[in-house]
C-alpha positions in Angstrom: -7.5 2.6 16.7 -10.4 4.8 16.6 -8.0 7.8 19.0 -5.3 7.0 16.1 -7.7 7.9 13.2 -9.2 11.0 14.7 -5.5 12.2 15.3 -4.6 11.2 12.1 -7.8 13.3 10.9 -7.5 16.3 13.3 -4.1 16.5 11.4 -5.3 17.0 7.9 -7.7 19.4 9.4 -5.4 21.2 10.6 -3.3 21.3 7.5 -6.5 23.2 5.8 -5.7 26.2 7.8 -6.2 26.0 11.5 -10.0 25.1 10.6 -12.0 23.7 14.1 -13.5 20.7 13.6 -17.6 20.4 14.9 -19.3 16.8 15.4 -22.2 18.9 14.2 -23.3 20.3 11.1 -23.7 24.6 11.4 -27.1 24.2 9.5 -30.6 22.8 9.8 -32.3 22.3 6.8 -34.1 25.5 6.8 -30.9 27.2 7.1 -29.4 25.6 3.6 -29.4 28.1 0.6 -28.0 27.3 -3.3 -26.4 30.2 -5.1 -25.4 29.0 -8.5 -22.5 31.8 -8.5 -20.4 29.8 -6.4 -19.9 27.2 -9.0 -16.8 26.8 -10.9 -13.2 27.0 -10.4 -11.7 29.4 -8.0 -8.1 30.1 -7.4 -6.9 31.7 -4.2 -6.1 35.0 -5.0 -2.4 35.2 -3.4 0.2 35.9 -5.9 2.5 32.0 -5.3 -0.3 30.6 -3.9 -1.7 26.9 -6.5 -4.7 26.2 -4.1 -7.9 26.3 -6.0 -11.3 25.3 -4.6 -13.9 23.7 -7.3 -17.2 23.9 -6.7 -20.3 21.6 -8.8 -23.6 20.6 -8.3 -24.4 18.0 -5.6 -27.4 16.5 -4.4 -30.8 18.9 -3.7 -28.8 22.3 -2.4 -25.3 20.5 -1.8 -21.8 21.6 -3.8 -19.3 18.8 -4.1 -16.1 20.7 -3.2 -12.7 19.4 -4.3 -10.1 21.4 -2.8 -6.1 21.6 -4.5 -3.4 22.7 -3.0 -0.3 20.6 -3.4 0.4 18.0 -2.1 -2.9 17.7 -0.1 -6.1 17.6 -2.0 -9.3 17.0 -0.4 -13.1 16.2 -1.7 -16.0 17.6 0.5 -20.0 17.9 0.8 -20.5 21.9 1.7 -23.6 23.7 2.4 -24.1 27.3 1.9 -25.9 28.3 5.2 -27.8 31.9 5.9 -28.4 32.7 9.4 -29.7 36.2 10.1 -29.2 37.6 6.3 -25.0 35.8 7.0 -23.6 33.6 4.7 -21.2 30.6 6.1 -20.4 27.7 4.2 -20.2 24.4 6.4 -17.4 21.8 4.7 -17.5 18.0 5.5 -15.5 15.5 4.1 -16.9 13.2 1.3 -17.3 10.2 2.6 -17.9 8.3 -0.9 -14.0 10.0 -1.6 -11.5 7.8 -1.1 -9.3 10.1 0.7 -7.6 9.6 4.0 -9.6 12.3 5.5 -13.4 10.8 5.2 -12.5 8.1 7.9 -14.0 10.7 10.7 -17.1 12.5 10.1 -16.5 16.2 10.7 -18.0 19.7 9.7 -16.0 22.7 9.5 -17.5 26.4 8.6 -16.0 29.5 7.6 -17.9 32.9 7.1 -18.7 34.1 3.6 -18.8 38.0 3.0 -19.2 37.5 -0.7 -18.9 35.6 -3.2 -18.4 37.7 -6.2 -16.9 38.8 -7.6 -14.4 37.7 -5.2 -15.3 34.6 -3.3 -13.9 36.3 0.3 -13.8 33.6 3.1 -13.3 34.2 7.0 -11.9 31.5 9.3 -13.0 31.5 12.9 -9.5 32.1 14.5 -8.6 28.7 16.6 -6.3 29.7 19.4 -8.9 33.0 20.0 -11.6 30.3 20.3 -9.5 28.3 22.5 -8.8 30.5 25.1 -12.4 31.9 24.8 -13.4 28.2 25.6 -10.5 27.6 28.4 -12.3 31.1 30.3 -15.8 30.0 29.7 -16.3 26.6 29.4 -19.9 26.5 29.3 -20.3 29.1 26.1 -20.1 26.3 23.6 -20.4 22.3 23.8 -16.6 21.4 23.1 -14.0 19.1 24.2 -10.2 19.0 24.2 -8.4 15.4 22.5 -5.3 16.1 24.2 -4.8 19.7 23.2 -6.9 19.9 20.0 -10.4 21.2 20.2 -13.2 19.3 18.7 -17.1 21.2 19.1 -19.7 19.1 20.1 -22.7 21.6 21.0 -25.6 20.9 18.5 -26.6 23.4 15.5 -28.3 26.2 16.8 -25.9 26.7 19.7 -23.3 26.8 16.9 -25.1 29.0 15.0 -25.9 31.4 18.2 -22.4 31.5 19.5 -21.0 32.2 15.4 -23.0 35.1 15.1 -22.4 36.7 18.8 -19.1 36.5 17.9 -19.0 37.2 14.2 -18.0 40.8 14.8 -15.5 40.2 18.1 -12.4 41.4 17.9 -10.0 38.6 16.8 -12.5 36.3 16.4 -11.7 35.4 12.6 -8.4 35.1 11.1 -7.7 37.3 8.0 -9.8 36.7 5.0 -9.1 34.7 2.4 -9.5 35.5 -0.9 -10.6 33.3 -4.5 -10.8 34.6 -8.2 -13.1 32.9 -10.5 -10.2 30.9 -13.0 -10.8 31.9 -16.4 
């Protein structure tokens, strides 16, 4: 039952864009910063595209994230993190939401460039990060659940491997970028 739920899981993961999911969090708590320009409503920038991503106060320096894009919606705990002057933002599911999605705990991070006036968000480019793993299989804790790749190496290995490879070629998808709604 467990296998079933973390399929089920990896599969609303993947829905969100090809994002990797990490059994660890990208930050310690040193590495947690609040800027209070990322609250409010964003909208994906993309002229069809209805996915917005709202961001509020949470706990200490914590957003609650609620993330729209029909027919999936999705409610999160994210982190603004700052490694080496780099902003990411690590995304976990809620797990006081009642969404389908909170059954596994997971982290996913995405690399910030800026945040206004556009919010401009990078993802870390799966299938590049598969085959980097397949090649060298000792770079970064991982496993494979069947063919899907979960991370399992602790938070400063994530955070060491991120940033060597934050300017390799095809290493991040295409950015994506969110207005602030008016």
């Amino acid at each position: 039952m467990r296998y079933m739920t973390a399929l089920l899981t990896l599969g609303l993961v993947l829905a969100l864009g090809g994002c990797i999911p990490s059994l660890h969090p990208l930050y310690t708590d040193n590495d947690v910063v609040f800027d209070a320009a990322l609250l409010g409503q964003w909208v994906r920038a993309e002229r069809d595209s209805k996915e917005t991503l709202t961001f509020s106060k949470g706990d200490k320096n914590e957003y609650k994230l609620v993330q729209t894009d029909d027919p999936s919606n999705g409610v999160y705990i994210a982190h603004l993190v700052k490694l080496n002057g780099k902003l990411f933002l690590d995304v976990k599911p809620d797990p006081d939401a009642k969404c389908e999605c909170a059954c596994a705990p997971f982290h996913m991070f995405f690399f910030v460039s800026q945040v206004e006036p556009t919010l401009r968000m990078w993802d870390f480019d799966d299938k590049w990060l598969e085959a980097y793993l397949k090649k060298n299989p000792s770079a970064l804790g991982h496993e494979f659940v069947g063919e899907d790749l979960w991370l399992t190496a602790p938070p400063k290995k994530l955070q060491s491997f991120l940033l060597k490879h934050l300017n390799t070629r095809d290493a991040l998808t295409d950015p994506v970028d969110y207005v602030r709604k008016k």
